[in-house]
The first five atom37 places (N, CA, C, CB, O) and aatype in JSON, in Angstrom:
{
  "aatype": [20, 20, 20, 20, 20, 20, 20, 20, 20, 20, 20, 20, 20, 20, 20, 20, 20, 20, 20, 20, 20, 20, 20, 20, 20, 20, 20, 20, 20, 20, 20, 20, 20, 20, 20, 20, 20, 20, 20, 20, 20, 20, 20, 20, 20, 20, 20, 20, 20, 20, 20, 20, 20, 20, 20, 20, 20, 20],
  "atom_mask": [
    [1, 1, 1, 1, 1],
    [1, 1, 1, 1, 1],
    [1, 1, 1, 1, 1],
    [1, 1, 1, 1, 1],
    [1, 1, 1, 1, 1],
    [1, 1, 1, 1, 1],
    [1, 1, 1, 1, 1],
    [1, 1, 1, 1, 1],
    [1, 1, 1, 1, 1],
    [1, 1, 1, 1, 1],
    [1, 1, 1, 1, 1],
    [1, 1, 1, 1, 1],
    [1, 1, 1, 1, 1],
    [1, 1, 1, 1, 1],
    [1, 1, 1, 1, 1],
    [1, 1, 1, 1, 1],
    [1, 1, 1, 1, 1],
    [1, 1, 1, 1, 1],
    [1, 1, 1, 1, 1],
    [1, 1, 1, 1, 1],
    [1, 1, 1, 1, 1],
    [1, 1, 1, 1, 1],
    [1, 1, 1, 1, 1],
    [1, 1, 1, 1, 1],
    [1, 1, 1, 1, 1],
    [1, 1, 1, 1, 1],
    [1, 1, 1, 1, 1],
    [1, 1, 1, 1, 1],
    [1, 1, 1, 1, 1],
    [1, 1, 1, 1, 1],
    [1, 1, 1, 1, 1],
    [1, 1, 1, 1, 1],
    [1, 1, 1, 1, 1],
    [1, 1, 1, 1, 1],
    [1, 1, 1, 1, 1],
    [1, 1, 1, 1, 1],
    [1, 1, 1, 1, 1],
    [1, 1, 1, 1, 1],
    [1, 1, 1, 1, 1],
    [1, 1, 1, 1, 1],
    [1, 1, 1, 1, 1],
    [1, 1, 1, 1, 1],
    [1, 1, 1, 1, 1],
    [1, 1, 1, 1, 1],
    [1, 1, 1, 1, 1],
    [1, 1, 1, 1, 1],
    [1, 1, 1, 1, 1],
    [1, 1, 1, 1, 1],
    [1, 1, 1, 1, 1],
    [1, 1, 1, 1, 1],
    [1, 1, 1, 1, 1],
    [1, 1, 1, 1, 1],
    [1, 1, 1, 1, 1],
    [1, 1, 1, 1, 1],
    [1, 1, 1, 1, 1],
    [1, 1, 1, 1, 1],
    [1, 1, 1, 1, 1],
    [1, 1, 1, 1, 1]
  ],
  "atom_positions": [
    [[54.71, -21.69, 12.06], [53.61, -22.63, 12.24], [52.42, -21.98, 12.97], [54.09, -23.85, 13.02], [51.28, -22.13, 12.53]],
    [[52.68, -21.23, 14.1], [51.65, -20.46, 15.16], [51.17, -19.55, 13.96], [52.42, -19.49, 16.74], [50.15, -19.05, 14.42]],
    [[51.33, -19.04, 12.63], [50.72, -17.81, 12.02], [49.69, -18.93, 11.17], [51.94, -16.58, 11.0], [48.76, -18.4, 10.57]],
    [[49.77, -20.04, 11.12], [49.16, -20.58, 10.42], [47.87, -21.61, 10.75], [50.03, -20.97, 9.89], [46.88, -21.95, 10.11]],
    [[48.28, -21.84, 11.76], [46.9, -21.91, 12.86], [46.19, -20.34, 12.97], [47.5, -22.43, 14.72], [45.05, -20.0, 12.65]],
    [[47.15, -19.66, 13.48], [45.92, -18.61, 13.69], [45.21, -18.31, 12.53], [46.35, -17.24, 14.22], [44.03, -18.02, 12.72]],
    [[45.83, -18.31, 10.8], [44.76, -18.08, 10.04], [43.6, -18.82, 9.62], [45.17, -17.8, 9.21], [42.59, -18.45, 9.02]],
    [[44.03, -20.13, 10.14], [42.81, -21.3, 10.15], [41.94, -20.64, 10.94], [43.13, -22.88, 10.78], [40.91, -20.16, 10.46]],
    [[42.22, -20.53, 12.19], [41.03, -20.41, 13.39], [40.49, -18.54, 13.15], [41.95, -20.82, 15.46], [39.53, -18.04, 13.74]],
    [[41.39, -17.81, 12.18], [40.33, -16.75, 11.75], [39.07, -16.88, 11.54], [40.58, -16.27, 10.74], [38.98, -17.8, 10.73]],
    [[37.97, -16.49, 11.81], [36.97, -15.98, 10.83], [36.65, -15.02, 10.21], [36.21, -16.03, 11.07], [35.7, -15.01, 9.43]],
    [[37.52, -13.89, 10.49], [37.19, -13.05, 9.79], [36.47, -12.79, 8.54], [37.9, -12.77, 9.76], [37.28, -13.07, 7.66]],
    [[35.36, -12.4, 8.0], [34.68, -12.32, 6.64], [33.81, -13.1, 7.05], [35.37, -12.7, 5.3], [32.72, -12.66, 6.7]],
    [[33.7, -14.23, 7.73], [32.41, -15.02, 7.75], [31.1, -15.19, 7.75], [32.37, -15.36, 8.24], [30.41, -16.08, 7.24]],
    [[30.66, -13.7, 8.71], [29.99, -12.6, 8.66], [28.79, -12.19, 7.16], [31.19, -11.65, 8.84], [27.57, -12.25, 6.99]],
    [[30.21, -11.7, 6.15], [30.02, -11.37, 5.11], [29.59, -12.49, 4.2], [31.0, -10.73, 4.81], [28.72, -12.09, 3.42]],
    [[29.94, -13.84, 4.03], [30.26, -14.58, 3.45], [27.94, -15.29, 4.17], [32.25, -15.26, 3.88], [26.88, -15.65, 3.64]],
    [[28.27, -15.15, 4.97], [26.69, -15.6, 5.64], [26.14, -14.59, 4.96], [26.3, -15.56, 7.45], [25.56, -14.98, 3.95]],
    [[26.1, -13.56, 5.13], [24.89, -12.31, 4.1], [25.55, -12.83, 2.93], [25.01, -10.09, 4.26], [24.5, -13.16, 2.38]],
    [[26.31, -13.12, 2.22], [25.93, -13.16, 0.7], [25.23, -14.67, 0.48], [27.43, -12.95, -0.36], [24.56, -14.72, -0.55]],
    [[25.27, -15.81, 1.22], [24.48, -17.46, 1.21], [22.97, -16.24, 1.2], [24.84, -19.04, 3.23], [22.33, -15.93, 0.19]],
    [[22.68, -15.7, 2.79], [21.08, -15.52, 2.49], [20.5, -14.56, 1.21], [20.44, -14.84, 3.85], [19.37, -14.65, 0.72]],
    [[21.58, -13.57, 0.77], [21.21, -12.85, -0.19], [20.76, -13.52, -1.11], [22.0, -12.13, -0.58], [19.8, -13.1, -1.75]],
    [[21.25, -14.52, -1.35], [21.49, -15.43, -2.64], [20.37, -16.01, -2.85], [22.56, -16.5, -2.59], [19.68, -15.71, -3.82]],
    [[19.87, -17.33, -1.57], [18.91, -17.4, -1.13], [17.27, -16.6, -1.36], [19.44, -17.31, -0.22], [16.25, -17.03, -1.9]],
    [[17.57, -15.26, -0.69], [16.9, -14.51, -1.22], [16.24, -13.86, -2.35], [17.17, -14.2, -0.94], [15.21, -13.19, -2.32]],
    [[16.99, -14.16, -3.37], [17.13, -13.89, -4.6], [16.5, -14.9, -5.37], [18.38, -13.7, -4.9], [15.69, -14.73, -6.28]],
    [[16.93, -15.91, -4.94], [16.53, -17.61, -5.58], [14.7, -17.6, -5.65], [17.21, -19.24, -4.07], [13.9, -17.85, -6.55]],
    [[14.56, -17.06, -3.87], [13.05, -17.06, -3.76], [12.15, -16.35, -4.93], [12.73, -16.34, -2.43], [11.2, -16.8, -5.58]],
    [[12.99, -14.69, -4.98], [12.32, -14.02, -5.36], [11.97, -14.48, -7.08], [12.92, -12.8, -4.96], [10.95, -14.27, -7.75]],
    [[13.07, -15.08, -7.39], [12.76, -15.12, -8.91], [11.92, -16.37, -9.36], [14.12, -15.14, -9.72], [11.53, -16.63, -10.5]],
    [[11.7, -17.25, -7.92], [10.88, -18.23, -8.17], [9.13, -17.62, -7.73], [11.52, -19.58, -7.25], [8.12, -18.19, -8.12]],
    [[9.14, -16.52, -6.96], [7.91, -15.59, -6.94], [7.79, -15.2, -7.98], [7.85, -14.52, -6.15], [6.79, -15.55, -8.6]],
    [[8.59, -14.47, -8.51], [8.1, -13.72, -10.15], [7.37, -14.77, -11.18], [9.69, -13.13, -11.14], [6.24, -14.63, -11.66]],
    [[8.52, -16.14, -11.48], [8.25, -16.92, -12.39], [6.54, -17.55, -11.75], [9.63, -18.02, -12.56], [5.54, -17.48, -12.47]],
    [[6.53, -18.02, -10.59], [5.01, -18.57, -10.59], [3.62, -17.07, -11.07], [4.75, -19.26, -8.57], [2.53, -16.98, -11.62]],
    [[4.5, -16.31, -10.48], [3.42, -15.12, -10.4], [3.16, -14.69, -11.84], [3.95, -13.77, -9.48], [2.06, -14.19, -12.03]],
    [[3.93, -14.78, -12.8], [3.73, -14.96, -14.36], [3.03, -15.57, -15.03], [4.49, -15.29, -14.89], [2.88, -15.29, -16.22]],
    [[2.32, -16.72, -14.35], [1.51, -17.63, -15.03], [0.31, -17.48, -15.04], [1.63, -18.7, -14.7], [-0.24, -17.11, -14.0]],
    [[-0.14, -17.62, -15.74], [-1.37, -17.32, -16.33], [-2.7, -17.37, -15.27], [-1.53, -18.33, -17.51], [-3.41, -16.46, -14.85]],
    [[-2.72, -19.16, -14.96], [-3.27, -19.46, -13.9], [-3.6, -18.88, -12.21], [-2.76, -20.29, -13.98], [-4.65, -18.88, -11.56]],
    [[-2.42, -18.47, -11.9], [-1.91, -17.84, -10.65], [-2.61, -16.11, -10.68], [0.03, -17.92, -10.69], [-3.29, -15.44, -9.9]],
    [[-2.12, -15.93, -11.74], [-2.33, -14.45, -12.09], [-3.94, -14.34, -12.12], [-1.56, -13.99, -13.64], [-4.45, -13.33, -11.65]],
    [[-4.82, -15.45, -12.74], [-6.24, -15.21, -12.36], [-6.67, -15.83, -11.12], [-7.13, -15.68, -13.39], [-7.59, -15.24, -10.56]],
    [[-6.41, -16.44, -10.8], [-6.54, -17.01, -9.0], [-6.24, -15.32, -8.19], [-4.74, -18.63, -8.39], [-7.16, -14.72, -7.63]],
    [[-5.1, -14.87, -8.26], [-5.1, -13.84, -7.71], [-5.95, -12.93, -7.98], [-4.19, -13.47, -7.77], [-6.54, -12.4, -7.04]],
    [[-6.15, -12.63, -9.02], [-7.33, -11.19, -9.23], [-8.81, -11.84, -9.08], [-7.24, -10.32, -11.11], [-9.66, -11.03, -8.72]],
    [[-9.11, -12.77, -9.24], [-10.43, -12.92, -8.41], [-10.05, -12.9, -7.03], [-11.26, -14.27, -8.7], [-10.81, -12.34, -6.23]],
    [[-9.47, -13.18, -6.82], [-9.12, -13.32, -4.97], [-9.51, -11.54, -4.93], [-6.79, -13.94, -4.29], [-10.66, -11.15, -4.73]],
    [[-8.75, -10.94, -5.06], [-8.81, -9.52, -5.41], [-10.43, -9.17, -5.47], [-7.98, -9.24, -6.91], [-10.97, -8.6, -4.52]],
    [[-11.14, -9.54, -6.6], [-12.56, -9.27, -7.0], [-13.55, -9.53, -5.3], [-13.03, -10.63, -8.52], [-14.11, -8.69, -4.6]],
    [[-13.42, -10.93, -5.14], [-13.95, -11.43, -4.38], [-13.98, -10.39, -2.97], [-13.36, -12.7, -4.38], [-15.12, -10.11, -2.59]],
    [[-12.9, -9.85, -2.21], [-12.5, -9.27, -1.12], [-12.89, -7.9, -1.73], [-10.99, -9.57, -0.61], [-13.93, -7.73, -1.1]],
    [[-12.81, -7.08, -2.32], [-13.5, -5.81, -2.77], [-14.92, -5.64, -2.91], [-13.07, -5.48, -3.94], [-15.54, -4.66, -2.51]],
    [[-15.57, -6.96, -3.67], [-17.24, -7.29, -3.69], [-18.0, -7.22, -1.96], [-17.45, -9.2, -4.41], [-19.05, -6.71, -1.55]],
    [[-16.98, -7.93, -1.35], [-17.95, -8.6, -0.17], [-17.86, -7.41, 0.92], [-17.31, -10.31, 0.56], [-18.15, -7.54, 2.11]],
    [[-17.34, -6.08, 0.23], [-16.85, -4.72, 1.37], [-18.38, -4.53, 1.6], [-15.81, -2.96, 0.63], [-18.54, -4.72, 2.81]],
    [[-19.23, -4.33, 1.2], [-21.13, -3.96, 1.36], [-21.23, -2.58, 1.05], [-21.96, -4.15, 3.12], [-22.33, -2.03, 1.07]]
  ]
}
């Protein structure tokens, strides 16, 4: 019975198991960056943004 509590109250891996949630996370973001950054709209919002900040150097 005592070996079986103690493997409950392990955490061992938990650690690991937290970096792979934020990796994941991470990942989620990034491909929701790519997909907006693909659009047409976004993509010219950005390069004038771009235009604009290079023009106004003097």
């Amino acid at each position: 019975m005592n070996k079986i509590i103690r493997r409950l109250r392990d955490d061992s891996g938990a650690a690991t198991a937290e970096y792979a949630v934020t990796i994941m996370a991470a990942v989620g973001l990034a491909g929701l960056l790519v997909a907006l950054l693909r659009g047409d709209e976004v993509r010219s919002m950005l390069t004038d943004l771009v235009h604009r900040a290079l023009s106004t150097g003097g």
